[in-house]
C-alpha positions as CSV (number, residue, x, y, z in Angstrom):
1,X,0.0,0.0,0.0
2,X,1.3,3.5,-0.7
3,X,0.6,5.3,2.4
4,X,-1.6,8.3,2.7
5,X,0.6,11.0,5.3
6,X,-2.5,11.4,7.4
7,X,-0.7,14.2,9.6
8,X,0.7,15.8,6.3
9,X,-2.8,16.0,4.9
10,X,-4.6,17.1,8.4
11,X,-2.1,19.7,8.5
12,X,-2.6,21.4,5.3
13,X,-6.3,20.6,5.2
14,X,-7.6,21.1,8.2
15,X,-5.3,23.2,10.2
16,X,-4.3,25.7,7.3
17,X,-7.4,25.5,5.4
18,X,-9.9,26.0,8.1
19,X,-7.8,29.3,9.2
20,X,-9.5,30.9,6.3
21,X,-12.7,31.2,7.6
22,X,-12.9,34.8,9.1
23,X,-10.8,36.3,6.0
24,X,-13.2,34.5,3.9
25,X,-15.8,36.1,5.7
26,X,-14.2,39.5,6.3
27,X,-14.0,39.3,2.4
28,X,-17.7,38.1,1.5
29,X,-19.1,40.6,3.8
30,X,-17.4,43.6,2.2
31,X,-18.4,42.7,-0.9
32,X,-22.1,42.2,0.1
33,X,-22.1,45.0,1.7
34,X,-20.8,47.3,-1.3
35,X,-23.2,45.2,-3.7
36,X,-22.7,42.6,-6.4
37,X,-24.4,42.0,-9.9
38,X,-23.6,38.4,-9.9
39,X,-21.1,35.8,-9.5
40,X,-18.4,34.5,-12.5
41,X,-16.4,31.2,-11.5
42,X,-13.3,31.3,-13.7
43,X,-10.7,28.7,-14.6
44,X,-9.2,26.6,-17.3
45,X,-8.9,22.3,-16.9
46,X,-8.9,20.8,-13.8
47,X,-9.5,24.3,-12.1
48,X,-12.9,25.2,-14.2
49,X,-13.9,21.6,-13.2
50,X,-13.6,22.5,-9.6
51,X,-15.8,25.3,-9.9
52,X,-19.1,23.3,-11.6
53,X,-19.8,21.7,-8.3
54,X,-20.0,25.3,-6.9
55,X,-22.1,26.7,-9.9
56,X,-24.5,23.5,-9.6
57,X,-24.6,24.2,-5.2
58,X,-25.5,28.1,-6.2
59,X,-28.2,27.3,-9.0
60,X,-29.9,24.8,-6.9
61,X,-29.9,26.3,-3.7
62,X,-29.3,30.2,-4.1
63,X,-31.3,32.9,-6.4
64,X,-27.0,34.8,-6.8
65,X,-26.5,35.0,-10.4
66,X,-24.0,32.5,-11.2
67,X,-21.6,31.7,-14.4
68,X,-19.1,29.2,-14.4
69,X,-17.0,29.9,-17.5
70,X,-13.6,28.6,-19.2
71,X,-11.0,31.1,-19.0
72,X,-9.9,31.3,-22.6
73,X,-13.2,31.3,-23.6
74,X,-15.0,33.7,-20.8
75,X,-12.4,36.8,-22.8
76,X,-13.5,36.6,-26.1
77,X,-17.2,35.7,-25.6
78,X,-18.3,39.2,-24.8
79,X,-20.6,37.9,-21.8
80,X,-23.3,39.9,-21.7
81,X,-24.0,39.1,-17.9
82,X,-20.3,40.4,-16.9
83,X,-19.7,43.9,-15.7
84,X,-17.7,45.9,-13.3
85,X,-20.4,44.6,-10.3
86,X,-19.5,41.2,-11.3
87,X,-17.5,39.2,-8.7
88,X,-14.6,36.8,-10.1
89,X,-13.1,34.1,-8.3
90,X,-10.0,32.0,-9.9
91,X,-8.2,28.7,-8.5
92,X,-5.0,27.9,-9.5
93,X,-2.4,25.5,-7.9
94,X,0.6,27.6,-9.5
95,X,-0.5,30.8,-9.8
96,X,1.0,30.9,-13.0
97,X,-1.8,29.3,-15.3
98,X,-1.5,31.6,-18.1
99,X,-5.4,31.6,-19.5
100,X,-6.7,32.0,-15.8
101,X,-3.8,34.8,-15.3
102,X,-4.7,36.4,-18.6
103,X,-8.8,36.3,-17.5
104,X,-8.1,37.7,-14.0
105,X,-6.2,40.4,-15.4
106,X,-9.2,41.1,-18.1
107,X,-11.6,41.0,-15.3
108,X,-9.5,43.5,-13.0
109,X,-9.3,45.9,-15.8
110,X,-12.9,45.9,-16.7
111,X,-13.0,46.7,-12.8
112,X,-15.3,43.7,-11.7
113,X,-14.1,42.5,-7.9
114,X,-11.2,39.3,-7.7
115,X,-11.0,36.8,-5.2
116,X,-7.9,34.1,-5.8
117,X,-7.3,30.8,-4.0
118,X,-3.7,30.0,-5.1
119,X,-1.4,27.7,-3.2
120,X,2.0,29.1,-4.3
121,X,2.6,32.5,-3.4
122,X,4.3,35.1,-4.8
123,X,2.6,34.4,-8.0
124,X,1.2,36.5,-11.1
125,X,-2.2,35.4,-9.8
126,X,-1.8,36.4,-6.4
127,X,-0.8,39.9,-7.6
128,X,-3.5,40.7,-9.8
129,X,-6.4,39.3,-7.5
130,X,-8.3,42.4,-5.2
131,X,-8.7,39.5,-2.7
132,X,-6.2,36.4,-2.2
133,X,-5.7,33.8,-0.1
134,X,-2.6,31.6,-0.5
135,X,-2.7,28.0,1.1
136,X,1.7,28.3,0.7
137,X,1.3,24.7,0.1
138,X,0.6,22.5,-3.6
139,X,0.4,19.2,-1.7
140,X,-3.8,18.4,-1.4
141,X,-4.4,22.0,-2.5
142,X,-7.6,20.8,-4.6
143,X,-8.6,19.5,-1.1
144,X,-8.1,22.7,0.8
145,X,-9.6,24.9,-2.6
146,X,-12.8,22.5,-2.0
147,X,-13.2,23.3,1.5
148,X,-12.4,27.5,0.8
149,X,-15.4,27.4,-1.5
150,X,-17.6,25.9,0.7
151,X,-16.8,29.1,2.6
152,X,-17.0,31.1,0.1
153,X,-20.2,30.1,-1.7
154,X,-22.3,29.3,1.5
155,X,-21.1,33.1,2.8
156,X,-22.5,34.8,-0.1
157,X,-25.9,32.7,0.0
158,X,-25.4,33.3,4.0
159,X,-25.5,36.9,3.2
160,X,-28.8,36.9,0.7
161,X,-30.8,35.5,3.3
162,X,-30.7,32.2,1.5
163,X,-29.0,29.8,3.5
164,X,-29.8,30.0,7.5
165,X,-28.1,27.0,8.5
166,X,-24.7,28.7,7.5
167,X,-23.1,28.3,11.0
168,X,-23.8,24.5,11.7
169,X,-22.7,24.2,8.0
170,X,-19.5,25.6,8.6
171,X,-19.1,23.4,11.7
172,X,-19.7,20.3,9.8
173,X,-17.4,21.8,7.2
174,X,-14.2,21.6,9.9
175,X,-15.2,17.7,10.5
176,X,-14.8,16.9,6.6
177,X,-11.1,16.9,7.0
178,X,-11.5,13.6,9.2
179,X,-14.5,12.2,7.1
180,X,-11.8,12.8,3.9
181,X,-9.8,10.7,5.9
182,X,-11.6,7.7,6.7
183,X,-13.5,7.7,3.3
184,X,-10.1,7.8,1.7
185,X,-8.8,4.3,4.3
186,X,-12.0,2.5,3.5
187,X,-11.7,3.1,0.1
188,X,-8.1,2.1,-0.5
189,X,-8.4,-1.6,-1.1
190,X,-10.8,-0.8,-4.0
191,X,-8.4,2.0,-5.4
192,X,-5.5,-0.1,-5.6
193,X,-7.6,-3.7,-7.1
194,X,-8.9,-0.8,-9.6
195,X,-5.8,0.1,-11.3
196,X,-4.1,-3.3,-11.0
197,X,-7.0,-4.7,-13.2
198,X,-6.9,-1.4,-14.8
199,X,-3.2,-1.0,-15.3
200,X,-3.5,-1.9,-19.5
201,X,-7.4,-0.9,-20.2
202,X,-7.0,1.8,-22.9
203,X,-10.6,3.5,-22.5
204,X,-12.9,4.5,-19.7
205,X,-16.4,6.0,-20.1
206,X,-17.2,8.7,-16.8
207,X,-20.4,9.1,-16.1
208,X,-21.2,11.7,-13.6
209,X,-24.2,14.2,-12.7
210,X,-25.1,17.0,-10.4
211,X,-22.4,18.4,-8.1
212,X,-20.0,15.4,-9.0
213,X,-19.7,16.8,-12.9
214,X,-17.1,18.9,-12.3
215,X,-15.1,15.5,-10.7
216,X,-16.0,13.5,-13.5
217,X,-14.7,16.0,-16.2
218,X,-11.8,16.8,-14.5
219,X,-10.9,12.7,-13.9
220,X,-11.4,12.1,-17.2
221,X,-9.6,14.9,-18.4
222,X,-6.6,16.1,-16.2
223,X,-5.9,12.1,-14.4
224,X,-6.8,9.9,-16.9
225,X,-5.6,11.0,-20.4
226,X,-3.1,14.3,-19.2
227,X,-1.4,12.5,-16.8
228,X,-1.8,8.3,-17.5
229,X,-2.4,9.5,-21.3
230,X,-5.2,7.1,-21.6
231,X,-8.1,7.6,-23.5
232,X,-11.4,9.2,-21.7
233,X,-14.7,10.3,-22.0
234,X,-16.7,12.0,-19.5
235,X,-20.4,11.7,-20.1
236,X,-23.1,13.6,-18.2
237,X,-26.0,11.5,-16.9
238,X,-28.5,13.6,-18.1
239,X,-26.9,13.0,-21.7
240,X,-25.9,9.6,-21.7
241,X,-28.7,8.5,-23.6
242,X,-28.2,10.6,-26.4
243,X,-25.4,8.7,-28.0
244,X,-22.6,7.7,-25.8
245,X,-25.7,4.5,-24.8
246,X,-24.3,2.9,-28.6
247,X,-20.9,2.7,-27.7
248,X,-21.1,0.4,-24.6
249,X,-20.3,-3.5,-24.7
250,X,-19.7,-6.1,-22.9
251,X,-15.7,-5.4,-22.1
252,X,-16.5,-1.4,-21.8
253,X,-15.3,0.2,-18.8
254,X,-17.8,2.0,-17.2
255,X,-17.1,4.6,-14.3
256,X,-19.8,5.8,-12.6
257,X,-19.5,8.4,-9.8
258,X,-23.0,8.4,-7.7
259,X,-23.3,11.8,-5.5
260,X,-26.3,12.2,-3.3
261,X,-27.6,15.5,-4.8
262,X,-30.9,15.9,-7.0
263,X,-29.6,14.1,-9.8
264,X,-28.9,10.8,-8.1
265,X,-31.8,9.0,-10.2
266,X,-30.0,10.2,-13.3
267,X,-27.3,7.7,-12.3
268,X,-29.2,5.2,-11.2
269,X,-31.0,4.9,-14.7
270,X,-27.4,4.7,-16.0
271,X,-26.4,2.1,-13.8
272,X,-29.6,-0.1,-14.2
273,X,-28.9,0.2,-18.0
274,X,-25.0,-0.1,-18.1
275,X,-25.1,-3.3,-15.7
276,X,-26.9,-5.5,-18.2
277,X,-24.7,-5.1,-21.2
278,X,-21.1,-4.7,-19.5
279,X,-19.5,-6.7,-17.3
280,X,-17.0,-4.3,-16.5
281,X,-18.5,-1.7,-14.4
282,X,-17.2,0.4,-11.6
283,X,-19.5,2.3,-9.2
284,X,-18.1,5.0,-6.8
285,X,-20.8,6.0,-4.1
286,X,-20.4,8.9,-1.5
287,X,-23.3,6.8,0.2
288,X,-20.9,3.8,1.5
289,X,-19.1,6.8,3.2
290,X,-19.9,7.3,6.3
291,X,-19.3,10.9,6.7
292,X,-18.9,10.9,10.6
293,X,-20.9,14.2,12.2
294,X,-21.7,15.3,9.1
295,X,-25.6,16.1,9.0
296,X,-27.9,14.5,5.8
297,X,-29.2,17.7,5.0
298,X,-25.3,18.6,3.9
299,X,-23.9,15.0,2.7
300,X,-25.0,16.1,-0.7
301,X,-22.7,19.0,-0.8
302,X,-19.5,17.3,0.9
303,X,-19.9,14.7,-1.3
304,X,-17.4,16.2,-4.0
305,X,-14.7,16.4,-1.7
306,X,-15.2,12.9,-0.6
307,X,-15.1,11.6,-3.9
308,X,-12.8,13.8,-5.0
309,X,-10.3,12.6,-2.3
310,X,-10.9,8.3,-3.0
311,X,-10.4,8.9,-6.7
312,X,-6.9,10.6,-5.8
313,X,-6.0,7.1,-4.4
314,X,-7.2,5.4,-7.8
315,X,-4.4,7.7,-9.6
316,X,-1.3,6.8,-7.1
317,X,-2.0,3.1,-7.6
318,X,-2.4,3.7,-11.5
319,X,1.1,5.6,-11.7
320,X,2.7,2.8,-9.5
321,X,0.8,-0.3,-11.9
322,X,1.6,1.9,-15.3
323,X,4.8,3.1,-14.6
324,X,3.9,6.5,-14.9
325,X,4.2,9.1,-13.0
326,X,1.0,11.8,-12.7
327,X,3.9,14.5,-13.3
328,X,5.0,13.2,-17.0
329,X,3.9,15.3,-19.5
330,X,4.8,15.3,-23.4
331,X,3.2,18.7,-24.6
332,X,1.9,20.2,-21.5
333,X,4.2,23.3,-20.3
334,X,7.0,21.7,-22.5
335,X,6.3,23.4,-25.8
336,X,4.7,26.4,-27.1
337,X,1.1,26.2,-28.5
């Protein structure tokens, strides 16, 4: 087994991450109070995904204006919903993602507010953003990002008289470190057997719905074919019977990520279908997590962190059985494009 630094991860998650709250909330605040038009989630790959669970939590729960938009794309699109009122908030492990630097930038100079979680410091990011908060740390930084825009989000519904419970939330949200931890133990078996029988399989079909879309995109996209360069395809629920349905057959690997939001019949309908044709199906559910102390009512909302967390363990074991470490790249940052 590869071990999982439990004190390393409790450290930077819990201890460094939940430190955040009253700047979060010193931040939120002042910008409620001043007034917003609406709220743009910005990023580009793996940092665009992380923000879909967030846009999916506000449009479901909250009446905020929210867009969750591709960097690149968000510049040249002339959004007609974006404007100087607009509030913009960027992820980035490096700080130095050049489409989310260049979109901060455009933002800042159209004079729309910009909040930055970035775990380096001393980045471009972190000097362009109004607001920043730097984890100092790249080690489980999508971990710690997840649990900052919990803050984040739930603040700014906090503050529009939309979301009452917001203090028992934010005490639940300081026991997720531990529920991470034990999700992540009881799930490790399964994530190493995964990618020893998966070590050599060339193509996966994700399915994912709900708040877990933004996982399922972002597996499929950043893990499996940026850094194990095999081929993916991440397929919304919602969608999957409008094509992708043809393509499965009896070898197909099917993964399905099953969240406990709204959408979870979506799944199951793609489950019930995919089980009688393939015989190679895997099914990652948030439900066989225990989720110590955390409350029902907010299971559905931690339940992208907790997935996202076991299906970290899925890509050590793959780089161990492949012979490939998650940090090889053949384009990526090594040539112009």
């Amino acid at each position: 087994m590869l071990k999982f630094d439990e004190e390393l991860f409790l450290n930077l998650v819990e201890k460094e991450g939940l430190a955040f709250r009253g700047q979060i909330e010193e931040i939120v605040d002042g910008i409620t109070k001043r007034g917003y038009s609406n709220i743009f989630l910005i990023g580009a790959g793996g940092t665009i995904a992380m923000m879909y669970p967030y846009e999916y939590i506000l449009k479901s729960n909250s009446t905020i204006d929210v867009h969750a938009e591709i960097a690149a794309e968000f510049m040249v699109m002339n959004h007609k919903h974006f404007s100087k009122d607009s509030v913009c908030i960027f992820t980035s492990v490096s700080g130095t993602t050049q489409e989310t630097v260049a979109a901060a930038e455009y933002c800042k100079e159209k004079g729309a507010t910009t909040i930055a979680l970035v775990a380096e410091p001393n980045t471009p990011l972190t000097q362009i953003a109004d607001y920043c908060i730097t984890t100092g740390s790249e080690t489980h930084s999508f971990d710690t990002f997840f649990m900052l825009l919990y803050m984040i989000v739930f603040r700014f519904m906090h503050n529009n008289n939309e979301f009452p419970q917001y203090e028992q939330f934010t005490k639940e949200v300081s026991l997720l470190p531990h529920a991470i931890l034990d999700a992540v133990k009881s799930f490790d078996k399964k994530a190493e057997e995964f990618a020893i029988t998966h070590k050599d399989t060339d193509y996966h079909m994700m399915v994912g719905s709900g708040n877990l879309w933004g996982n399922t995109y972002s597996y499929a996209m950043c893990i499996l074919e940026e850094m194990q360069w095999i081929q993916a395809k991440s397929i919304h629920a919602a969608e999957f019977f409008h094509g992708t349905l043809e393509l499965v057959v009896e070898d197909t690997s099917v993964i399905l990520l099953k969240g406990e939001d709204e959408t979870r019949p979506l799944m199951d309908r793609v489950e019930r279908f995919v089980e009688n044709i393939s015989k190679n199906i895997t099914v990652i559910d948030t439900k066989s997590f225990e989720m110590e102390g955390i409350s029902e009512e907010f299971r559905k909302h931690f339940s992208v962190s907790i997935n996202w967390s076991v299906l970290s363990r899925i890509s050590v074991y793959l780089e161990r059985e492949r012979n490939h470490p998650l940090s090889l790249r053949r384009y990526y940052r090594q040539m112009e494009y």
